[in-house]
N, C-alpha and C positions, 0 to 999 in steps of 0.2 A: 151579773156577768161583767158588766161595763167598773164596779170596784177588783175585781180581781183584776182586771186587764192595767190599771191603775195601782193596782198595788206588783203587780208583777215590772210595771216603768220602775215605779221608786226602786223596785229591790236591784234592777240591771243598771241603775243609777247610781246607787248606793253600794251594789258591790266592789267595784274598785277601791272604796274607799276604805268599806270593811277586810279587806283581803290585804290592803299594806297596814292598817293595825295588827292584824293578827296578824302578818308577818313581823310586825315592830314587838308585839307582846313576847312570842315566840322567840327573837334574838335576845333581849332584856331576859328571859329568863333562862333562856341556856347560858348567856355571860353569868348568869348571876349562880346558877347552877355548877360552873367551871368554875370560878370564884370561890363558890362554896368547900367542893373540892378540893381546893388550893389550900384553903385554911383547912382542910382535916388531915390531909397529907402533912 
């Protein structure tokens, strides 16, 4: 019980920091994606 309660700290620790990646990965590939577009247009 006492690993789960432990792995649930890391994960509310750790979310902030996974949630501005995925938001960074997310911007990077819609530029990249509009980008793309650009060049097929």
């Amino acid at each position: 019980m006492s690993a789960v309660v432990e792995l649930g700290r890391l994960g509310k620790a750790l979310n902030p920091i996974h949630i501005h990646l995925e938001r960074r990965k997310v911007g990077i590939d819609f530029n990249w994606i509009r980008k793309g577009y650009w060049k097929k247009w």
